[in-house]
C-alpha positions in Angstrom: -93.7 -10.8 -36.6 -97.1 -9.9 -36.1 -98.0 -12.2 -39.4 -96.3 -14.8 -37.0 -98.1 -14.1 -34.2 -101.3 -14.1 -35.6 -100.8 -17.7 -37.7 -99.7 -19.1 -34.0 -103.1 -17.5 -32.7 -105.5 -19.3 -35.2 -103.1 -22.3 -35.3 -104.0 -22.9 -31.5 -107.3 -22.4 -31.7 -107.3 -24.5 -34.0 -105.9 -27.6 -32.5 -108.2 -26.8 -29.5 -111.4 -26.8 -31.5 -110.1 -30.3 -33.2 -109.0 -31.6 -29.9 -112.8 -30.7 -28.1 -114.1 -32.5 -31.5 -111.7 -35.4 -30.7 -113.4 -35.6 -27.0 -116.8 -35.0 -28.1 -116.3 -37.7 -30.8 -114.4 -40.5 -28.5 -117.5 -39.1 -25.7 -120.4 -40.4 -27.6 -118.7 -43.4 -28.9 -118.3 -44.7 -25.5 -122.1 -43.8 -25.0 -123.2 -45.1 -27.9 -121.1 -48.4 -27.3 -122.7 -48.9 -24.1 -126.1 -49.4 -25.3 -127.1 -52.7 -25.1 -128.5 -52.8 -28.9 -124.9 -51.5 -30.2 -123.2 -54.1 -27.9 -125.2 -57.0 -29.2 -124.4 -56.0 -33.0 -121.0 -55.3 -31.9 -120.8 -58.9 -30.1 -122.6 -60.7 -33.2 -120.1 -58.5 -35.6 -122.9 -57.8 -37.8 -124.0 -54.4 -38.8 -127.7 -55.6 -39.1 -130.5 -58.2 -37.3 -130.4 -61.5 -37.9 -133.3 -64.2 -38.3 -133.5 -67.9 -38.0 -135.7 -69.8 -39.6 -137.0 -73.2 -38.2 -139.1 -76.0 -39.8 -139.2 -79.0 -42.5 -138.4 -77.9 -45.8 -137.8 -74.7 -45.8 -136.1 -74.2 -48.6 -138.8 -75.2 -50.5 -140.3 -71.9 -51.5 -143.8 -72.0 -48.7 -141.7 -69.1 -46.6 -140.5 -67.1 -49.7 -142.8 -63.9 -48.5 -141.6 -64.3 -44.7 -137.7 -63.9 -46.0 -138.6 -61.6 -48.3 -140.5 -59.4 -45.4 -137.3 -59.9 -43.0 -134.9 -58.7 -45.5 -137.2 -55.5 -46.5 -136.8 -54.8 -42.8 -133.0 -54.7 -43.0 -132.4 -58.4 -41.4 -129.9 -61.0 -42.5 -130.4 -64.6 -42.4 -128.6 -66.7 -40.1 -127.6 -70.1 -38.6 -129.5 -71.9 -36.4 -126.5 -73.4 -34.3 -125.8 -69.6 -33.3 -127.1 -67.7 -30.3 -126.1 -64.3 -31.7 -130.0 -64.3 -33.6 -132.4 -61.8 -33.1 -135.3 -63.3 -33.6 -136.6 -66.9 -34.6 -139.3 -67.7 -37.1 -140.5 -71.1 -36.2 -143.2 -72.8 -38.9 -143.3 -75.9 -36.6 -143.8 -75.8 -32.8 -140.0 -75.2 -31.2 -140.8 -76.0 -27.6 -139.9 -79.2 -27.9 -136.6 -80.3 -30.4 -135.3 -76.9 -29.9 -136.0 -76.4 -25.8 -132.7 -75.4 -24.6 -132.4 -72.5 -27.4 -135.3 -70.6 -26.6 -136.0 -71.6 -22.0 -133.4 -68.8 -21.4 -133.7 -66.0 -24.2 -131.8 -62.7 -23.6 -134.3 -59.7 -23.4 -133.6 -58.4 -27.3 -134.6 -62.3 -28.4 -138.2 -63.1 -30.0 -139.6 -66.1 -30.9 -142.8 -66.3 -33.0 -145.0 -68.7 -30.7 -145.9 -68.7 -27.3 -145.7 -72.0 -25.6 -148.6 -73.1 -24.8 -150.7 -71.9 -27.6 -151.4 -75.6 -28.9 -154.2 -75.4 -26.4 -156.0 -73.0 -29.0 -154.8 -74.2 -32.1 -154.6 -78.0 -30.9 -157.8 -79.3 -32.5 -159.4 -81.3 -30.1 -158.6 -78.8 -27.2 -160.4 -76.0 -29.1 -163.2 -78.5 -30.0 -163.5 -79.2 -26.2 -163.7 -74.8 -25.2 -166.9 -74.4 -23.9 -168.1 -71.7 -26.4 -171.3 -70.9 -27.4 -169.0 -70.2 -30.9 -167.7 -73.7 -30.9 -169.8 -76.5 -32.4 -170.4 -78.9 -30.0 -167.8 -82.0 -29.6 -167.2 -85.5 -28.2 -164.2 -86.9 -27.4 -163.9 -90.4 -28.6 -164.5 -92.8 -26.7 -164.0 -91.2 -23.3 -167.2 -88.9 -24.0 -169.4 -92.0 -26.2 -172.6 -92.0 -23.6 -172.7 -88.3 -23.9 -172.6 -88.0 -27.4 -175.5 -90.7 -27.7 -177.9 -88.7 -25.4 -176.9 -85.3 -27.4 -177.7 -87.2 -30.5 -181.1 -88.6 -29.2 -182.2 -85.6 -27.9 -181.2 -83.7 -31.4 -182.0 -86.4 -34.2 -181.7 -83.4 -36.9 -178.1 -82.9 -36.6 -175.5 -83.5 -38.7 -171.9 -84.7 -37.2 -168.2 -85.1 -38.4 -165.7 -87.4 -36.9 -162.2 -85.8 -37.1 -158.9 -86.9 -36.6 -157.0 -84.7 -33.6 -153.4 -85.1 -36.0 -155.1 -84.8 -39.6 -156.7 -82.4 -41.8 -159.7 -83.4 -43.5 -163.5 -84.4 -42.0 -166.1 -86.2 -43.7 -169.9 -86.8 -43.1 -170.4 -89.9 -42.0 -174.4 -91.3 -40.8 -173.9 -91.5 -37.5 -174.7 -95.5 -37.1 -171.6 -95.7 -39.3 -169.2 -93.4 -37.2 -166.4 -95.3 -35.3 -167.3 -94.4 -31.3 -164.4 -96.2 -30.3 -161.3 -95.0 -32.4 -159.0 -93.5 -29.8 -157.6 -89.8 -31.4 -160.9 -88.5 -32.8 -163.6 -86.4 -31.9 -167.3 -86.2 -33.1 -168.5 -82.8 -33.6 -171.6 -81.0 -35.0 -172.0 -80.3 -38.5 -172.9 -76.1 -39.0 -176.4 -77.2 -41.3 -177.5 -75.3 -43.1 -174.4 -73.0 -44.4 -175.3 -69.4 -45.4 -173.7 -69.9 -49.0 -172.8 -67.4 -51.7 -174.2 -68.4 -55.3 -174.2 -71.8 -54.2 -171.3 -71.9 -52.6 -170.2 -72.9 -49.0 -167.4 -70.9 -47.6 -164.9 -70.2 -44.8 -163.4 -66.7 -43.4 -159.8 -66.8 -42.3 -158.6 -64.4 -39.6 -155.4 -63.8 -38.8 -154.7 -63.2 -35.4 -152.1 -61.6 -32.9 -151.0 -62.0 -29.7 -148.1 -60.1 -28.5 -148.4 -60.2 -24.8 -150.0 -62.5 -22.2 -150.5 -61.9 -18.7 -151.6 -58.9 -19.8 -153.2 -60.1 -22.7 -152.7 -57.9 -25.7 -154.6 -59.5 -28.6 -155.1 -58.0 -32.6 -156.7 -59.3 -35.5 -155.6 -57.6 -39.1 -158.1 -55.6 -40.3 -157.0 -54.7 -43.4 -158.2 -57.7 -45.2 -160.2 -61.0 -44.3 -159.3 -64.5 -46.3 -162.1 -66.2 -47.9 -162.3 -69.5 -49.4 -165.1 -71.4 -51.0 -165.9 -75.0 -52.0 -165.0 -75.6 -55.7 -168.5 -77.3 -55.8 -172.1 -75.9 -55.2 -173.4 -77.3 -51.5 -176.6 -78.7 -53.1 -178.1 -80.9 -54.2 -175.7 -82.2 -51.1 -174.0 -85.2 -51.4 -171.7 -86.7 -48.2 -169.6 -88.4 -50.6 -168.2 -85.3 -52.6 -166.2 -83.6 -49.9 -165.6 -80.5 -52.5 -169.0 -79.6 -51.8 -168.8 -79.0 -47.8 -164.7 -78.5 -47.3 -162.6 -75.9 -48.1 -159.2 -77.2 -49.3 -155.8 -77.0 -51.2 -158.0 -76.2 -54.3 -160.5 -74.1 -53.0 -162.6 -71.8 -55.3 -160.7 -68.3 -54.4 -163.1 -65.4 -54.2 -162.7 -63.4 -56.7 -163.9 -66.7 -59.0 -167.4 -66.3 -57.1 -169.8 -64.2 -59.8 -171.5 -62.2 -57.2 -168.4 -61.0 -56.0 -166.7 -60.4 -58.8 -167.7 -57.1 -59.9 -166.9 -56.0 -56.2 -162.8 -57.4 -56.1 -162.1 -57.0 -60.0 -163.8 -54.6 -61.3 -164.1 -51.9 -58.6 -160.7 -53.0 -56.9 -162.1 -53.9 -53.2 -160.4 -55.9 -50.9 -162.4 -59.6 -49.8 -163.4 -58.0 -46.6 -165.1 -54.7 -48.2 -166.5 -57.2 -51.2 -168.1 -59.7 -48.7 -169.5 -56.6 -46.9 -171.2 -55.1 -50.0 -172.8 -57.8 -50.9 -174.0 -58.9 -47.3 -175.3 -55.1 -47.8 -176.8 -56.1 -51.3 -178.8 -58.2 -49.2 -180.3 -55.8 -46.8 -178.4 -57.4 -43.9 -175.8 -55.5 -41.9 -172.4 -57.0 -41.8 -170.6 -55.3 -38.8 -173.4 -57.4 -36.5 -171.4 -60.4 -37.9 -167.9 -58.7 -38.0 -168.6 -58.5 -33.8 -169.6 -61.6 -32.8 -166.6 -62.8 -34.8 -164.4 -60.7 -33.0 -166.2 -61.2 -29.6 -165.7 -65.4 -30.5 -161.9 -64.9 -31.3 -161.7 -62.9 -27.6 -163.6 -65.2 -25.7 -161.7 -68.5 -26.6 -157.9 -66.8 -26.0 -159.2 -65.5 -22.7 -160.0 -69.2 -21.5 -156.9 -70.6 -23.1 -154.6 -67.6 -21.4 -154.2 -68.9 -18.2 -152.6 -72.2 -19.5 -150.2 -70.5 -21.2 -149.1 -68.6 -18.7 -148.6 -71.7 -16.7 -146.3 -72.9 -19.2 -144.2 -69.4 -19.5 -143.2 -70.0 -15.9 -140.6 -72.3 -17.1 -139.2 -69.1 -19.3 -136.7 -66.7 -18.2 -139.3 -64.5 -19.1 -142.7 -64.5 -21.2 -141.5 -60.7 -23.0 -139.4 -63.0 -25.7 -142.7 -64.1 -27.4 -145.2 -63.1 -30.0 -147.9 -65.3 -32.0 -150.1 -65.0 -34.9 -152.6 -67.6 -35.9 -155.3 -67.8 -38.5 -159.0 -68.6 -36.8 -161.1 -70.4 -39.8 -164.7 -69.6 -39.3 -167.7 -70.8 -41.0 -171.7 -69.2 -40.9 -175.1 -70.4 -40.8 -177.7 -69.5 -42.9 -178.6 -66.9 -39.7 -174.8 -65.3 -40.5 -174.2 -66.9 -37.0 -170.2 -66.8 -36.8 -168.7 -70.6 -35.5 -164.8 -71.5 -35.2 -163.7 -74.5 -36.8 -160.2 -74.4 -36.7 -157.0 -71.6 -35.4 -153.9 -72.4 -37.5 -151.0 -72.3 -34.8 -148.7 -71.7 -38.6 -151.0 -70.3 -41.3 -150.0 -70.8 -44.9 -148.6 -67.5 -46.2 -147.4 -69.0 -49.3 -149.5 -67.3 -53.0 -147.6 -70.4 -55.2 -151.4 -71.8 -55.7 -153.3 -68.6 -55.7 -150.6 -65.6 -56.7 -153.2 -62.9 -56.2 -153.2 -64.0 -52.5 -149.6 -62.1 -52.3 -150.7 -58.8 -51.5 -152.9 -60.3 -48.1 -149.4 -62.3 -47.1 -147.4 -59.4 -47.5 -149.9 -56.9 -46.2 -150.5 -59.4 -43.1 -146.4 -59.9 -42.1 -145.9 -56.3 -42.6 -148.3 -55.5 -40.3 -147.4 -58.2 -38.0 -143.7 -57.5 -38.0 -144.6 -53.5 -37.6 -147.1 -54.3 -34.6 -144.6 -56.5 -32.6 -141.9 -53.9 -32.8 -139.1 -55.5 -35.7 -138.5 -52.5 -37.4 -136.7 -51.3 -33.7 -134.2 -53.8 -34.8 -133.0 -51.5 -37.6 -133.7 -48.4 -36.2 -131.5 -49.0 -33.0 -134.2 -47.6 -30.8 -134.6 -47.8 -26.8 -137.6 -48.0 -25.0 -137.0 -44.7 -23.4 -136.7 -43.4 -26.3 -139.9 -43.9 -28.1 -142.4 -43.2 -24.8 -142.0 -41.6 -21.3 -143.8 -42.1 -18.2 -145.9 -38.7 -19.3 -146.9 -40.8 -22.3 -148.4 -43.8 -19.5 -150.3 -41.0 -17.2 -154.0 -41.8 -17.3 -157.0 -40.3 -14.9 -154.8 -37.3 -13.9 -158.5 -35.7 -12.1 -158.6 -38.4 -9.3 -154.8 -39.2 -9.0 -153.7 -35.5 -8.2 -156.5 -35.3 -5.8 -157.0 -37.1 -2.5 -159.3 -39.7 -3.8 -155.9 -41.8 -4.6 -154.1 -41.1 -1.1 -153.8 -44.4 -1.0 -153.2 -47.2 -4.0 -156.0 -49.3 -2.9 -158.8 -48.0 -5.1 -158.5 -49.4 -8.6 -158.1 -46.2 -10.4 -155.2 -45.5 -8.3 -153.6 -48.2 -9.3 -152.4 -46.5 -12.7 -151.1 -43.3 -10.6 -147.5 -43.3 -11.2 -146.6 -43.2 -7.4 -148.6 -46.8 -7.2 -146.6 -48.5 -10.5 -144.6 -50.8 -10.5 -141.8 -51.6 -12.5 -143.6 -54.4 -14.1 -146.2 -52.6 -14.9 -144.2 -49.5 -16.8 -142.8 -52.1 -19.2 -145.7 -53.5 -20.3 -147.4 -50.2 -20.3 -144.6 -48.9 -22.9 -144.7 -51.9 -24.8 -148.5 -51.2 -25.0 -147.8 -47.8 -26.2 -145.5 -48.5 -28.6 -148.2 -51.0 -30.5 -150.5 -48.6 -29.9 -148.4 -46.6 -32.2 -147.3 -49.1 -34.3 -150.3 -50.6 -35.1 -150.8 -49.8 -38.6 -153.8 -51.8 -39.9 -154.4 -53.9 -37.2 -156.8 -53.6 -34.8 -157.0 -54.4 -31.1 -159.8 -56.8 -29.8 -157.9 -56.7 -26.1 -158.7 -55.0 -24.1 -161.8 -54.7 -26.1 -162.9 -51.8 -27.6 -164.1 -48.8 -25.0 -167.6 -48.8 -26.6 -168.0 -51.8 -25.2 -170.5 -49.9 -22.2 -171.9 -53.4 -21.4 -169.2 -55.3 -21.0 -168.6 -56.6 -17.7 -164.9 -56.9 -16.6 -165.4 -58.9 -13.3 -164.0 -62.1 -14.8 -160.5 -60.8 -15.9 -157.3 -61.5 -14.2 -155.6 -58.2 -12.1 -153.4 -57.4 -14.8 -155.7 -57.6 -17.4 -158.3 -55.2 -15.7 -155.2 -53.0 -14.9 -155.0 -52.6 -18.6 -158.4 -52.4 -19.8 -158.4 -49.6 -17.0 -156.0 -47.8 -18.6 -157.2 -47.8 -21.8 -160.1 -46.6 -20.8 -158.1 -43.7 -19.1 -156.4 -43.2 -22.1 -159.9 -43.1 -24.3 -161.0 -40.3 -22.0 -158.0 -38.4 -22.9 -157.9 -39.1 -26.7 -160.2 -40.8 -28.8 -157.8 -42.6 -30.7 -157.2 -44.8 -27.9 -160.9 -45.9 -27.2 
């Protein structure tokens, strides 16, 4: 009996632990269910993310390192006649064919372009930036009388006519060049090239812009693309365009015999060979590294506010990230000179293999800065930064200098947010953390002491504010 007593004892303690494990189970299930991550898996009946891909040919091989990239971040492919993807990778422009898929995207959607960035990467609307980094250009024929006083008051120059739909430019006298062919522009010809053992060469950039309005902009730092002319720039000769354009068949870099010993042999990246031998030279390459980055800021500062024009016919302008490639070219001065910003940079190493590491290095860094890997981890916003995490200036807004929200300062108090202003404040955060080899170019740098702010939108000085706040707090923020 008291065998049988004690058995009952432990027997109902038993099913009272199993039945507060039961609860506890079917508790957090119901919790877990109701996030809206778990729901959209659940909805999509997929256990992982899924991509789209749009664009001609793709099946061809060019975006073997993008699926390859998606898949090593735990996403599937999918079909784009669903609505269940997560995000869309879209080679060619979708703003057009594929309007009524991406006007009203649901908050977890992404879509690698903003519309509206063909005003940078559109050739003749980047040629037409007033930029003392832009070669100067002439629309054809609408700008022919100004082009022939520019010409007569600069008889020295050298010009290219270029087609605003095709690649390719060619030196052309200038009595021979068409004035009146509607589509082209005239441009200036950078003369004379700095050149690297007799070759003329471009730097490719690639670029990120995860947020406008504010504007959050990145460049990857982790490696620069260079590519020379397959033929020496002198004696120079109009008619040989391998001599003065860098194309399908360019020399690659590690080809070039000065630079050579730098990537092969001691294993350096293009960036840190180009930057020993600009050293080799007695010349100081982080003078050129920050006009460059100063050009690439300028020019998406002009171009943001017609972008944000076009995101008001968005649900919202959160569902969109972009990366381009800005091509640059130098003088013989190392003076840095956009020719081109690729809206959908090749990414494929089919012609160059060694180029694979730069393409991989550049999406995982991309795809890490823009917040994929969230996709796989199931994280919330609230879960990876708190409103402590946003607090800036904490001197002036505990005291009574911010009694009010008026003084700019104040603005970032937490009293004087607004909801609008938390989100992209975490989202800032969160690529702040997430930035990995990239590097932010704005808000610019805090070092920048002489930079004058006065000509920025209010949300963009709201943010430059606070990353100057959060410089004064922690270095790793300036």
């Amino acid at each position: 009996m008291k065998f049988t007593f004690r058995w009952f004892v432990c027997f109902s303690l038993g099913c009272g632990f199993t039945l507060i494990a039961v609860e506890f189970f079917q508790l957090n299930s119901i919790r877990y269910e109701s996030s809206p991550t778990v729901q959209h898996f659940q909805a999509s009946n997929c256990k992982q993310p899924i991509y789209v891909v749009y664009g001609h040919d793709i099946e061809t091989g060019y975006l073997k390192h993008v699926f390859e990239t998606f898949e090593a971040f735990g996403f599937v492919r999918g079909s784009l006649n669903s609505s269940t993807w997560d995000v869309m990778w879209a080679h060619d422009y979708p703003f057009k064919e594929l309007k009524s898929k991406v006007k009203n995207l649901t908050e977890h959607q992404k879509v690698n372009h903003f519309p509206g960035t063909g005003y940078i990467t559109n050739k003749l609307d980047l040629a037409k930036t007033h930029s003392p980094f832009i070669p100067k250009a002439f629309e054809m024929p609408k700008q022919k009388e100004e082009l022939l006083k520019y010409v007569a008051k600069n008889p020295d120059k050298m010009f290219v006519q270029k087609n605003n739909e095709h690649r390719g430019i060619r030196i052309e006298k200038f009595e021979n060049m068409n004035l009146t062919k509607e589509g082209t522009f005239i441009q200036e010809f950078i003369h004379p090239p700095m050149l690297i053992d007799g070759h003329k060469f471009d730097i490719g950039v690639y670029t990120i812009i995860t947020s406008v309005e504010p504007l959050r902009l990145y460049i990857y730092n982790g490696d620069i693309l260079f590519r020379f002319c397959p033929v020496k720039y002198h004696p120079f000769d109009r008619d040989n365009h391998d001599k003065y354009v860098v194309g399908n068949d360019y020399l690659p870099l590690w080809e070039v015999p000065s630079l050579r010993k730098y990537f092969n042999e001691g294993g350096y990246s293009m960036k840190e060979t180009f930057d020993a031998y600009v050293r080799s030279l007695g010349k100081n390459p982080s003078l050129m590294w920050a006009k460059l980055e100063e050009a690439i800021r300028s020019v998406v500062l002009l171009k943001e506010p017609f972008i944000v024009r076009l995101l008001k016919n968005y649900s919202s302008k959160r569902n969109f990230f972009e990366m381009v490639r800005f091509d640059f070219a130098l003088d013989e001065n190392m003076n840095v000179f956009i020719m081109e910003a690729n809206m959908s940079p090749n990414l494929s190493s089919a012609h160059f293999p060694p180029n694979k590491l730069i393409y991989y290095q550049v999406l995982y860094n991309l795809f890490s800065l823009v917040g994929l890997g969230r996709y796989t981890r199931h994280l919330q916003e609230n879960m990876e930064v708190s409103m402590k995490n946003l607090m800036v200036y904490p001197d002036k807004c505990s005291s009574d200098a911010c009694t009010t929200c008026y003084p700019s300062q104040c603005q970032l108090c937490s009293k004087c947010l607004s909801q609008e202003a938390i989100h992209y404040l975490k989202a800032t955060y969160i690529e702040h953390r997430n930035r990995q080899d990239c590097k932010r170019i704005f808000p610019p740098p805090m070092h920048f002491e002489n930079q004058s702010a006065t000509h920025y939108s209010p949300d963009n000085l709201l943010l430059t504010l606070w990353f100057k706040g959060k410089c004064e707090l922690d270095k790793d923020w300036c």
